[in-house]
Structures are given as C-alpha cells and as structure tokens.
N, C-alpha and C positions, 0 to 999 in steps of 0.2 A: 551636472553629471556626478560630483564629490558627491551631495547628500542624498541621492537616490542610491548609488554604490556603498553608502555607510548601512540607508535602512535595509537593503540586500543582509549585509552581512550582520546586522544586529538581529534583524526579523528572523534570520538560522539562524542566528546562536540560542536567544531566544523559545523559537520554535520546540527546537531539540530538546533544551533542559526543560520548558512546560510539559511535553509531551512524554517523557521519562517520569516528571512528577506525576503526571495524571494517572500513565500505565502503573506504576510502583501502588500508589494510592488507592487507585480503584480498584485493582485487584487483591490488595490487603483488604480492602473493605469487604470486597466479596467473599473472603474466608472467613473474615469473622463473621458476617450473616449468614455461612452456611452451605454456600456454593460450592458443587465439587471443583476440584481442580482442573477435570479437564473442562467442563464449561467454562471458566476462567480463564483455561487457553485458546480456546475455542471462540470466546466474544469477548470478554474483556480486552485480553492481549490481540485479539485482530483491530476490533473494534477502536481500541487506545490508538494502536502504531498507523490511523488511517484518519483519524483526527483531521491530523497537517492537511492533511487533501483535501477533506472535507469542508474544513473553513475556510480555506485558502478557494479552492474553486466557486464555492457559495456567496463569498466575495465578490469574487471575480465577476461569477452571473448577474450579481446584484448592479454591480457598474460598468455592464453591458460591454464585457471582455469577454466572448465565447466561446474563442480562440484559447485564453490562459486557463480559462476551464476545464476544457475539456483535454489538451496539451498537458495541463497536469495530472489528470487522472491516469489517458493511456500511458505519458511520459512514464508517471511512478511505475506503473506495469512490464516497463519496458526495462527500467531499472530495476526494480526489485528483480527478476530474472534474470537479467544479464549481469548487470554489475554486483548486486549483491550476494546471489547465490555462487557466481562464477569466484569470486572474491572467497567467498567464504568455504568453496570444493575446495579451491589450493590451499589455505592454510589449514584444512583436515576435511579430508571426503564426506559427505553427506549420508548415513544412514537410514533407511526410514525403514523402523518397526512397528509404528503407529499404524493400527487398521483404520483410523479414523482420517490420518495423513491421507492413508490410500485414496479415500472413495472424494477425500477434498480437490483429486487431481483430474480425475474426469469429470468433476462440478463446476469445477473452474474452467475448464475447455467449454464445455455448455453455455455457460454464461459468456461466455467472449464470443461466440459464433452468435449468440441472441445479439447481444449489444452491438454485431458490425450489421443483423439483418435489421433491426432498428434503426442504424444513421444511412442505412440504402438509399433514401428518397431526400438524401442533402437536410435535412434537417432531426433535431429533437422535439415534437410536440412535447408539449404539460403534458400530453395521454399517455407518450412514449416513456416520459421521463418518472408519472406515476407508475406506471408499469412496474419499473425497476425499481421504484421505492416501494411496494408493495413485495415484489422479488426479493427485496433485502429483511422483510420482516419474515416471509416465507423461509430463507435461508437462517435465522433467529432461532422460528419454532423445529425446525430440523436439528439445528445444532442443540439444542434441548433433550430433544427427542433423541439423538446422538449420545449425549454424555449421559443420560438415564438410561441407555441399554450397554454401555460401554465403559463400565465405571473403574475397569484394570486396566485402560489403555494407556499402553505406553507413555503416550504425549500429556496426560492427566500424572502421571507417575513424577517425570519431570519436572511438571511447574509446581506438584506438592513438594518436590525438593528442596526448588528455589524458595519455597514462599516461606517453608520451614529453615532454610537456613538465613533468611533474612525476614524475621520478625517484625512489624509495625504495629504501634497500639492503637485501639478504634478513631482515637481523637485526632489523632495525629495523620492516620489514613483520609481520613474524611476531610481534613484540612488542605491534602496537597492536591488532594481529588480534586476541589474546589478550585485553589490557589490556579493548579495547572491548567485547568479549563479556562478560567479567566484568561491568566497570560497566553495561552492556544490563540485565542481568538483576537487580540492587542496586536501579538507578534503577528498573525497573517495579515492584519491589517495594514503594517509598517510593511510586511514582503512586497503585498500586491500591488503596494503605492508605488516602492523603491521598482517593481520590476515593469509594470505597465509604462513609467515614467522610461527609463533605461532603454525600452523598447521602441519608443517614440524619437528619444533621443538619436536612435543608432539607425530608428528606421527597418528596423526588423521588425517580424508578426509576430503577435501577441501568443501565438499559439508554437513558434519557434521558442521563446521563452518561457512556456509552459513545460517545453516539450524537454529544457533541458535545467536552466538554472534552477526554475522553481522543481521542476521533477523531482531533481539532484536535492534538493534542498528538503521536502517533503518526505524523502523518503531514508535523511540520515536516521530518525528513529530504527526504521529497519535493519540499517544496516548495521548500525553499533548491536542492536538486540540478535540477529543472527551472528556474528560473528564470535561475540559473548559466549553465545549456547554451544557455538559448534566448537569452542576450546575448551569447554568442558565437558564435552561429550555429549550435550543436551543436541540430538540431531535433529527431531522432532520439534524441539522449539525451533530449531534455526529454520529448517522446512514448512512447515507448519505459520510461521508467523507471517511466511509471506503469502503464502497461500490466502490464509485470511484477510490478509490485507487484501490483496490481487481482488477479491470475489467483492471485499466492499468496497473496494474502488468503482469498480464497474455496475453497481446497484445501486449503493446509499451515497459515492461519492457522483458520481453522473446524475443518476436520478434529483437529487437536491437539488444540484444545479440548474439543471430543466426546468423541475418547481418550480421556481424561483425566479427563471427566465429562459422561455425557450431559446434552444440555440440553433444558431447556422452552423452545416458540418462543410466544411469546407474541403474540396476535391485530396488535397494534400495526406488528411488522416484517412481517409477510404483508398488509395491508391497507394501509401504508404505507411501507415502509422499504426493504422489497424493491422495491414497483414504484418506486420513485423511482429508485433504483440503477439499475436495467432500464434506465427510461429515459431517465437519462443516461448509461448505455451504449452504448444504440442510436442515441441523436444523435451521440453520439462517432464512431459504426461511417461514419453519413452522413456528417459533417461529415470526416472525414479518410481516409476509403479511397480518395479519386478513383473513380470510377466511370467518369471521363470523360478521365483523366490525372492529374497528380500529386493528393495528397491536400493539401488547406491549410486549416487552422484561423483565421482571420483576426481579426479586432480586433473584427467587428461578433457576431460563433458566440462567442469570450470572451465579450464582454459577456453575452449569451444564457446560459453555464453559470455566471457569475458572479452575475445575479440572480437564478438558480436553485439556485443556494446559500444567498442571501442570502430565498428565499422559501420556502425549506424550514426554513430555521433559525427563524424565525418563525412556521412550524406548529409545531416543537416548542415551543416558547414559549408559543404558544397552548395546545396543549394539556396545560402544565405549569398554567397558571393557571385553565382551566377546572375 
C-alpha cells in the first residue's frame, strides 16, 4: 500500500508542475509565432489545463481500466464546477464580460447532453468515441474562427496581459513545452499505476477512483490557474479555463480513450455521474450567462456549487461503504 500511496502523491506533484510548464511554454511559444491572445486562451490554455486527463485516461484505456477513464474525465467535470469555481466565487465573484465566455456556456451544455446520448446503450464504440474526436477538432476550427472575428474580446485582453507581464524567450519556451510534455506523460504513468493498484488494494472500483482522487488530482492545474486569475481580476481566465477544459474533456479526453479502447459504461455514471455533471452544468449556464446583462457568479452560486461538491463526494462515500 506505502508505494502505491507515494506514486499517488509524486505522480500530483509531478503532474501539476509539468502541466504549468507545458501551459506557461506553449503558450509563449504561441505569441512569439504570432497567435492572437485569445486563441491562446481559447486552445492553448484549455487545451494545456486538460493534458492531465488526457494522458492519464488514455492510459488508463490502454490497460483496460474503463472505469478510471472515463471516472476521470466526468469526475474533472464535476470538479472543475463545483469545487473550483465554487472555491474560487468565494474568494472574489466571478465576472464574465467575455462575449466569447458567453456562447462557450451553451456549447458546453450541448456537448454534455451529446456525450450522456452516446453512453445510453452502456457502452463507447471506436465509432462513438471517433465521433467525439472528430467534435473536438470541429470545436478547434470554431475557436479559430472565434478569435478571427473577435479579436477585442475581453478574455484575449487578459491573457495579452498575463503574457505581457511575464515575458519568455523563443528557446526557453519551446524547451518547457517539451520538457512538460514529457514529464505530463511519466507522471500519469506513475498516477495510474499508484491509483489502479490502491484500488485493488481497498477493493474499490476503478471508476470510484477516477471519479475522485485521480479527478481531484487532474484537475489541480485548474484550479491553481482559476483561482490565480480570479485575484487578479482576470474573471474570464478563471471562467473561461474551465469551460475549455470541461468541452475537452468530454471530446478529445473521452474520445481518445474510446480510440484507444472501447469502453464499458457502467449503470453508476448514466444513473449518477452523468446527471450530476449535467447539472452542474446547467446551473453554471444560469448562474453566469446574464440573461439580463452581464453574467456574475457571486459568493452566495460558490457556495451553492461548493456544497454540491462536498454532497456528491459523500454519495460516493456512501456508496463505497454500502
């Protein structure tokens, strides 16, 4: 149990600092070759903070854990809304003046209602799971197509902030790009050993441990990077980054996995796991589109997705012990 519980916590520590060097790197890189900023925030910075998922589930597919797969993907989903938005309303409300934030709220509901009519029939085919990986490049060319007619939006204003106030030289960019990637894919390696092992050990489903350590673990990127933006006023990063995340989770990090190895959906995430994601989705979509003017996420809507994290984790609990 000791060295499955060490790889646990090396494989996050790990995880985190690569995936901070990859986002940091890859997206200096992409200003010095030219990218606007909000493309930048738009697939770099989603595309970066979804990494962890990505390899870590793609893993998991690979040695036929389809349970930890797919437990990671919704799990980060579930976190990223509850936990880290809820977290990050209380220590300053959430803004959103982003017209790009906006339209990313009812795309993202879309896609979550595609992806629960996909696992209806208990399974992921290859077909289903190309699907989504085909959705994820279609989601690509739109965000493109986004920042080329969008190019004063607010959320593009922001990360020309950040990237202006912290300067990287081409070489050095291109080096942590690398470096990060690398260790991205090392460190999921050691997670998914330390967490399939841990799982065996205790006798719990590989998909309860998707659904929480590794989730939790997957998605501190996110949460350090929201939290960051929203003390400095950046609301739009902090909103925005999950969002991105949330849509490639649900396309390029599912879909991969599928590739890769079709999966079994088992009764637990269609009966539970899915609708809970949904609907902290759809509170998200209310709580911050403005319907009536600007969108705001405020301290009392935290609170709200923050117990609803803290009352979901408790059902898995529950039904570990039952």
């Amino acid at each position: 149990m000791l060295m499955p519980l060490l790889a646990i916590i090396a494989g996050f520590a790990l995880l985190v600092w690569s995936a901070d060097r990859f986002v940091e790197g890859a997206a200096a890189s992409a200003k010095h070759f030219g990218m606007s900023p909000l493309l930048i925030g738009m697939l770099i910075v989603g595309f970066g903070t979804s990494l962890p998922e990505m390899v870590v589930s793609a893993i998991a597919a690979h040695q036929g854990n389809p349970g930890l797969a797919l437990g990671n993907a919704y799990g980060s989903n579930i976190t990223n809304v509850a936990l880290i938005l809820g977290l990050t309303a209380l220590i300053a409300p959430i803004a959103v003046h982003s017209g790009v934030v906006r339209k990313e709220l009812p795309l993202l509901a879309g896609i979550g209602l595609f992806s629960g009519w996909q696992l209806w029939d208990g399974e992921l085919s290859r077909t289903d799971a190309i699907v989504l990986v085909m959705g994820f490049f279609a989601l690509v060319g739109w965000s493109i197509f986004t920042a080329i007619r969008n190019r004063n939006d607010a959320l593009g204003t922001e990360i020309d902030d950040e990237l202006i106030e912290h300067p990287m030289p081409l070489k050095r960019a291109m080096f942590w790009t690398g470096v990060g990637l690398v260790l991205l894919v090392i460190s999921s390696r050691i997670l998914v050993w330390g967490a399939v092992s841990i799982a065996h050990e205790l006798g719990v489903s590989d998909l309860i441990i998707g659904l929480t350590i590794v989730a939790l673990g997957t998605s501190l990127p996110e949460l350090a990077a929201s939290i960051i933006a929203a003390r400095k006023g950046e609301h739009d990063i902090a909103l925005g980054n999950v969002l991105g995340s949330n849509m490639f989770n649900l396309l390029a990090v599912v879909g991969i996995a599928g590739v890769i190895h079709p999966l079994e959906v088992s009764l637990e995430i269609l009966t539970r796991d899915w609708p809970v994601m949904m609907g902290l989705t759809l509170a998200l979509f209310v709580m911050a589109y403005g319907f009536r003017g600007e969108g705001r996420i405020n301290r009392l809507e935290g609170g709200f997705l923050l117990c609803s994290y803290l009352a979901y984790t408790g059902w898995l609990a529950y039904s570990v012990m039952v």
